[in-house]
C-alpha positions as CSV (number, residue, x, y, z in Angstrom):
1,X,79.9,109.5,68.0
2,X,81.9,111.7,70.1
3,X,85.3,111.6,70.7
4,X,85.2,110.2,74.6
5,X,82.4,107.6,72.9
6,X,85.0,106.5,70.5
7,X,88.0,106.3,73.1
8,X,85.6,104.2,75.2
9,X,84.6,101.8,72.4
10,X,88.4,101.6,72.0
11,X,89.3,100.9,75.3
12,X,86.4,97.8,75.8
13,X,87.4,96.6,72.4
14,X,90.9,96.5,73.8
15,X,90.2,95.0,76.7
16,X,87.7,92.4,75.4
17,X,90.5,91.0,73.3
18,X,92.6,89.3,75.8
19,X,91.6,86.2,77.6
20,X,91.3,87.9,80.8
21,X,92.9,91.2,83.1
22,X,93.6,91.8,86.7
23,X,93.2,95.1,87.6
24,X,95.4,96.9,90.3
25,X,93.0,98.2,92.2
26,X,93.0,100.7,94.8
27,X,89.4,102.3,94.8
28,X,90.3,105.5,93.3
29,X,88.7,107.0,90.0
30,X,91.2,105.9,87.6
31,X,91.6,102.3,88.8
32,X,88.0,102.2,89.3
33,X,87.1,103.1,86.1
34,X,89.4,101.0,85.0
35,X,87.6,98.2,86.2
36,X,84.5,99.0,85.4
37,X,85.9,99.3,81.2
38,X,87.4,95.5,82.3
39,X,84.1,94.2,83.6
40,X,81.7,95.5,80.8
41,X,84.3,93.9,78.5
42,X,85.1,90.6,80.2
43,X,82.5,90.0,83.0
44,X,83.7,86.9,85.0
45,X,87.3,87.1,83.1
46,X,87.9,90.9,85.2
47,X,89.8,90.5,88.3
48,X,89.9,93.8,90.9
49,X,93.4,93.2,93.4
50,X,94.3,95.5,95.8
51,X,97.5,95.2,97.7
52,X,97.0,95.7,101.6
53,X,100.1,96.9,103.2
54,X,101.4,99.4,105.9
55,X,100.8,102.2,103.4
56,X,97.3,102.0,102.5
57,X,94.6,103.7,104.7
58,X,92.3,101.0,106.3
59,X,89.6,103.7,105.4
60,X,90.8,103.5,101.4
61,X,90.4,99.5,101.3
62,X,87.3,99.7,102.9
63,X,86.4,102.4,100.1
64,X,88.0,99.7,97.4
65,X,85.8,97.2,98.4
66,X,82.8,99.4,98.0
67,X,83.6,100.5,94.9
68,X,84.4,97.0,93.7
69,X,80.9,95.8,94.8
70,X,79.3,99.2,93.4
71,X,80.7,97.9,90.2
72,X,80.3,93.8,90.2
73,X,83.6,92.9,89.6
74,X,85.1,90.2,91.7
75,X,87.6,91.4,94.2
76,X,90.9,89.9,95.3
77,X,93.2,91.1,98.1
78,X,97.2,90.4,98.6
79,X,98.9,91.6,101.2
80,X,103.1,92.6,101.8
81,X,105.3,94.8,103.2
82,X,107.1,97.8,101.4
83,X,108.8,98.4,105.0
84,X,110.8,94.9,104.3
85,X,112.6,97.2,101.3
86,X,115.6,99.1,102.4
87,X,115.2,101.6,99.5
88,X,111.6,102.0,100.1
89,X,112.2,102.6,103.9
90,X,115.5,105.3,102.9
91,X,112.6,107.8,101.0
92,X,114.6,108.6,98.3
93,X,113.7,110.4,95.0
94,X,112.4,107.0,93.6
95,X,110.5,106.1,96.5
96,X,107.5,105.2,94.4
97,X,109.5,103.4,92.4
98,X,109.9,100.8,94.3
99,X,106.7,101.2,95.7
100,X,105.1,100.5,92.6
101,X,107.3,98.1,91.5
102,X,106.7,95.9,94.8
103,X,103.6,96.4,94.3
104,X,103.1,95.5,90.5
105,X,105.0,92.3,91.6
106,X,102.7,91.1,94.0
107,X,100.2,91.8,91.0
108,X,101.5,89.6,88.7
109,X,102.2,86.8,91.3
110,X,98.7,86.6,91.8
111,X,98.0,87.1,87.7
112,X,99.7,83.8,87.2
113,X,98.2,82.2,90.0
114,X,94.8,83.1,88.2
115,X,96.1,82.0,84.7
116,X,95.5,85.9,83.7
117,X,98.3,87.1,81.1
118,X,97.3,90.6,81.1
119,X,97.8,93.6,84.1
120,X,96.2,96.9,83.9
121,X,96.8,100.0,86.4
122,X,94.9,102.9,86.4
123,X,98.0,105.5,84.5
124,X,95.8,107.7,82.6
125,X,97.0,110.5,79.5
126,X,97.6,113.1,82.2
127,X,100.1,111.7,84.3
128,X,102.8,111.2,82.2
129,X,103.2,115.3,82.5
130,X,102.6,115.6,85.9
131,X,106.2,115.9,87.6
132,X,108.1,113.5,89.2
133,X,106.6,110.2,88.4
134,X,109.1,107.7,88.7
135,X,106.0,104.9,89.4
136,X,105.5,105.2,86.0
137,X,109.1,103.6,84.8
138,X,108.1,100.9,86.9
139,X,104.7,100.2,84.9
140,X,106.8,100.2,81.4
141,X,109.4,97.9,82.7
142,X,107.1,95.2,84.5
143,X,104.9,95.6,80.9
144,X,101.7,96.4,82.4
145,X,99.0,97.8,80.1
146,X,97.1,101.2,81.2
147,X,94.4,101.0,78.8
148,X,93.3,105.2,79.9
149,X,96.7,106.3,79.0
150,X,96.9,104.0,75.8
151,X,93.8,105.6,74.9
152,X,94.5,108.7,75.6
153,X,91.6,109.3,78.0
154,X,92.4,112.1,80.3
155,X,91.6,113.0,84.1
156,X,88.5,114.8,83.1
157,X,87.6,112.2,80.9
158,X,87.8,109.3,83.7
159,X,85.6,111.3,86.1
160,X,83.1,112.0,83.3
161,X,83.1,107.8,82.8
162,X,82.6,107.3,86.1
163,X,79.8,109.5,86.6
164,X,78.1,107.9,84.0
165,X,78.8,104.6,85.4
166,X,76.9,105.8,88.6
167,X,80.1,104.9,91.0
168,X,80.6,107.1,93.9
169,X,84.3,108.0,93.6
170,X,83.5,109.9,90.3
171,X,84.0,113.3,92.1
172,X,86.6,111.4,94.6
173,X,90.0,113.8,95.5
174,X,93.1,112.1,94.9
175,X,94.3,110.0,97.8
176,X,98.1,109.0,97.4
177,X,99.5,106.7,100.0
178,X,100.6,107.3,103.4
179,X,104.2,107.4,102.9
180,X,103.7,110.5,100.4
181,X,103.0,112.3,103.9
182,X,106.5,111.7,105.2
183,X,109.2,113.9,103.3
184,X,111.7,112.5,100.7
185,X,115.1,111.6,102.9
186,X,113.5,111.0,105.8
187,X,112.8,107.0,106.5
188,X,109.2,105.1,106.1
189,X,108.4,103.6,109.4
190,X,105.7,102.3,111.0
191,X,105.3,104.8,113.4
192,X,105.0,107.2,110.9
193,X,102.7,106.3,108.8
194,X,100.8,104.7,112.0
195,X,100.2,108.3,113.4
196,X,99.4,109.8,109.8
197,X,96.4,107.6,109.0
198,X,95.5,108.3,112.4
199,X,95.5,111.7,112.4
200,X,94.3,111.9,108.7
201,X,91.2,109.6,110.3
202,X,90.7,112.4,112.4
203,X,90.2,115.3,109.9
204,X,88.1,113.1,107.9
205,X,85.6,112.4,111.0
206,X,85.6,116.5,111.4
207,X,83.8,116.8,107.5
208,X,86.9,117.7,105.6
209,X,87.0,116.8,101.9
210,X,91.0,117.1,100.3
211,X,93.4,117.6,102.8
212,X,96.6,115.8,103.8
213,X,99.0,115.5,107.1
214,X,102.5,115.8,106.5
215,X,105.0,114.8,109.2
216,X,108.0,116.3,109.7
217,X,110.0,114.1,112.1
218,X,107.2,114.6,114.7
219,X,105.9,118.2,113.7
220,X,102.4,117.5,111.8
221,X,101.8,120.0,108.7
222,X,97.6,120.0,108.2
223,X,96.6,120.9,104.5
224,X,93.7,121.6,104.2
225,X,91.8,122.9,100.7
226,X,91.8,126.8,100.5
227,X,88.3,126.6,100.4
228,X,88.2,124.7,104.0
229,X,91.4,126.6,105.6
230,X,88.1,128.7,107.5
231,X,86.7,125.6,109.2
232,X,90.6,124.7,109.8
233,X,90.9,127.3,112.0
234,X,87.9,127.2,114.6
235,X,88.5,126.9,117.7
236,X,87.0,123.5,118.5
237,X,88.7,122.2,115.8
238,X,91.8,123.6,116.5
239,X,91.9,122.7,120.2
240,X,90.8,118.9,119.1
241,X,93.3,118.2,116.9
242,X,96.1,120.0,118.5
243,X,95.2,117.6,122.1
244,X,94.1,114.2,119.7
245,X,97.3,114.8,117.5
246,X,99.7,115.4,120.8
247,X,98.2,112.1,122.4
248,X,99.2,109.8,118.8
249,X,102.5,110.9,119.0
250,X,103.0,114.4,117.6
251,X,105.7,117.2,119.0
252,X,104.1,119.9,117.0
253,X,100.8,120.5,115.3
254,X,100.8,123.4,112.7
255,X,98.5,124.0,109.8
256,X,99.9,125.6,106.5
257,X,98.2,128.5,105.3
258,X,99.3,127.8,101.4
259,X,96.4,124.7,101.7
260,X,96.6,121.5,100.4
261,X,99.4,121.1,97.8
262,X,100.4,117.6,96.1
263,X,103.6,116.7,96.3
264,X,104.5,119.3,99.2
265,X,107.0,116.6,100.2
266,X,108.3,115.7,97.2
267,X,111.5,116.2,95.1
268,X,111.2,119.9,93.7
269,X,110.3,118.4,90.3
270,X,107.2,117.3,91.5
271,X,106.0,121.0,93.0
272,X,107.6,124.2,93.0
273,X,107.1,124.1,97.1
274,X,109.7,123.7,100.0
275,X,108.8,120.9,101.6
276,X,110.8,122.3,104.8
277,X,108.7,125.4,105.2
278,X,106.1,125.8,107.8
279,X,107.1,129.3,108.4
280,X,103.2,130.1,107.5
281,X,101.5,128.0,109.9
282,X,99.3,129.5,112.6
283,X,98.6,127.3,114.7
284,X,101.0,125.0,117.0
285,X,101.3,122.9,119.6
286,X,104.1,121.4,121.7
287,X,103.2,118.0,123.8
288,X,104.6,117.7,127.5
């Protein structure tokens, strides 16, 4: 047996002791695989719940449904608001905090409404050393179990499951939510994260694979990976976005020759970038 054999028999052995497990579920790799662990293990008893809100791409819950089809588990959505949080809306260091912890809520809520006793998120073993994760002090406090990270299964390790699961987010990029777009001290509206998912829509209908669009108070920063940064800078891309990106609300349109970058945004614990600098962008745009 190899060692990812024997963390998976752990994990469904785990799981297939309690009574039954909702799932926070957003259609990524780790929740999916998650949920896959949950469904071999518990069939009928494995609940899937993704929270619809202002912050979630209408493209990524279309994805989560997929994915939850793809792997036969049954699928629940809840819906709220982070916006009606003042801290969330201020976009401080511990934005995600309360993010997660809203969000975690609305999970249990609707665990007890199913007479489930157990929550599981998607935490695997690498993200406790990846920066500034203040999510994660939310998932210790409201005691929900992350059966990767208990089991030490790492990112590698998750994509590896899900390939041999056959589900199509196995080779999936990270997608964080919308307000990571908007940097820290600068509030979470509606507008803002409106005209992100929009413009994010927009990259994704050109072909591109990782790439984010940060806004600066009106100025949008396009990261795109390094290995893309070529197409980034054709001219009928270029002249598309900078017009499409002017007409939903943008001042400025630049694109950031570093690339894509997580956290670019984020306290300087989380990435050794400045999340002010646009000094290398090359190409702009100022609406009339």
């Amino acid at each position: 047996m190899t060692t990812l054999e024997a963390k998976l028999e752990a994990a469904r052995a785990d799981l297939a002791e309690r009574d039954g497990v909702l799932i926070a579920f957003s259609g990524g790799v780790d929740s999916s695989v998650v949920a896959a662990l949950a469904h071999d293990a518990l069939g009928e008893d494995a609940v899937a719940c993704t929270a619809r809100s202002e912050t979630l791409p209408e493209a990524e819950l279309e994805d989560a449904k997929r994915v939850a089809s793809e792997i036969g588990i049954r699928h629940e959505l809840v819906e709220f608001s982070e916006l009606e949080s003042d801290a969330f809306v201020e976009n401080d260091d511990d934005r995600c905090y309360h993010c997660r912890t809203m969000r975690l809520g609305e999970m249990i809520e609707t665990a007890r409404e199913f007479e489930i006793e157990t929550v599981c998120d998607g935490t695997n073993a690498d993200d406790p050393g990846a920066g500034h994760r203040p999510g994660l002090q939310a998932v210790e406090e409201l005691e929900v179990h992350s059966p990767l990270l208990a089991h030490d299964i790492d990112k590698t390790e998750v994509r590896e499951i899900a390939d041999r699961y056959g589900l199509s987010v196995a080779d999936k990029p990270s997608m964080a939510c919308l307000s990571s777009r908007i940097p820290t001290g600068l509030e979470v509206t509606e507008e803002r994260l409106s005209r992100v998912e929009r413009a994010e829509a927009l990259l994704r209908q050109w072909g591109f694979d990782q790439f984010r669009v940060r806004d600066h108070d009106g100025l949008a920063r396009i990261e795109v990976a390094p290995d893309e940064l070529e197409r980034a800078l054709e001219t009928a891309f270029v002249e598309t976005v900078r017009e499409e990106l002017s007409e939903i609300g943008f001042d400025h349109v630049t694109l950031d020759l570093h690339g894509y970058r997580t956290g670019s945004v984020s306290p300087a614990s989380e990435a050794d970038v400045d999340e002010g600098n646009v000094e290398d962008d090359v190409f702009a745009s100022e609406s009339s």
